[in-house]
N, C-alpha and C positions, 0 to 999 in steps of 0.2 A: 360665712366663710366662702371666699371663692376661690375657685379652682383654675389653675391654667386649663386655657380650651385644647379637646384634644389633638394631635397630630395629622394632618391629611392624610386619605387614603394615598397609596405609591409610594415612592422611594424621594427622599428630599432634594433638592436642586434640581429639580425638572430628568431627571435622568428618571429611564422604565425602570419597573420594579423587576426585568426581567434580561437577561443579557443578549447579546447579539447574535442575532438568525444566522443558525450553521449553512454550512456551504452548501447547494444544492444536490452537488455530486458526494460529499462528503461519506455517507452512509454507501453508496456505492463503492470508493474507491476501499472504503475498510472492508464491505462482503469480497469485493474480486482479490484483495489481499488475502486475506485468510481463504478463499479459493485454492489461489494461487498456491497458496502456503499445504494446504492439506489435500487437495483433491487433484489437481490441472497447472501441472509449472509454467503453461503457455497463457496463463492468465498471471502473472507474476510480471512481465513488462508492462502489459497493459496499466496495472495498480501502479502502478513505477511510474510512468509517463503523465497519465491521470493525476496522481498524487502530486507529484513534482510542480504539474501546473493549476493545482490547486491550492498547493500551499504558498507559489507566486501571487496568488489573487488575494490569497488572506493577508499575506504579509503588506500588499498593496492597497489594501482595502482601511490600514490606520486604526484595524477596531470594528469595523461596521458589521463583518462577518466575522462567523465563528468556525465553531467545529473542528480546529486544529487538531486535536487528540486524533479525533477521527480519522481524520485526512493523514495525519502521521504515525498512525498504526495501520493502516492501509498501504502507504507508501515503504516502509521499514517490511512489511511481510513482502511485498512488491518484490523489493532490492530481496530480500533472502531467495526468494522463489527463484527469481531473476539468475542467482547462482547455484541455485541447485541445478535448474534446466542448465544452463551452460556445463556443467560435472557433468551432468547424465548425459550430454551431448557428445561430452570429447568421451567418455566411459565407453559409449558405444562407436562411436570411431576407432577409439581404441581394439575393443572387442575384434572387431570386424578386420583390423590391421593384422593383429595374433591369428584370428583363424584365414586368414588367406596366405600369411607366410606360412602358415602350418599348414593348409593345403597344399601349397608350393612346394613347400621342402619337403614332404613328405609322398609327392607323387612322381620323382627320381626313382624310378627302378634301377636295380644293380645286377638284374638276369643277364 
């Protein structure tokens, strides 16, 4: 009786049995996200600008790199953080607007 011989080790048509090498920065730009996101809103552009031009390289790269997710969960916390710090910014201008007309208006004496 014989057998068909077995299958070659790897992945058939010369392609790796493994997919394509994430992006260098990739794991970087997801920690300074989720940074950004929970701890430091001034790390929120940074992930934003990083990601933005990481995910131009992948998109340009046809396949060759990977690590999208990465790179796009870093970037999405980026943009959130991005808007938080912008809120907390005008919140405190704000702030600061109220207590100097309430300073103002209220250091008219009427003696």
């Amino acid at each position: 009786m014989n057998y068909p011989p077995p299958p070659p080790y790897g992945s058939p048509y010369g392609y790796p049995a493994y997919g394509p090498q994430d992006h260098p920065q990739a794991i970087t730009i997801m920690i300074l996200g989720i940074l950004g996101l929970l701890l430091c809103q001034f790390l929120g552009p940074v992930a934003w600008v990083m990601g933005k031009k990481a995910l131009n390289e992948i998109d340009a790269s046809g396949g060759a790199i990977g690590g999208r997710s990465s790179v796009m969960a870093g970037y999405v916390c980026g943009i959130i953080s991005s808007m938080l710090l912008i809120l907390t910014i005008l919140f405190i201008i704000g702030m600061v607007i109220l207590a100097a007309v309430g300073v103002l208006g209220s250091s008219s004496s009427t003696y």
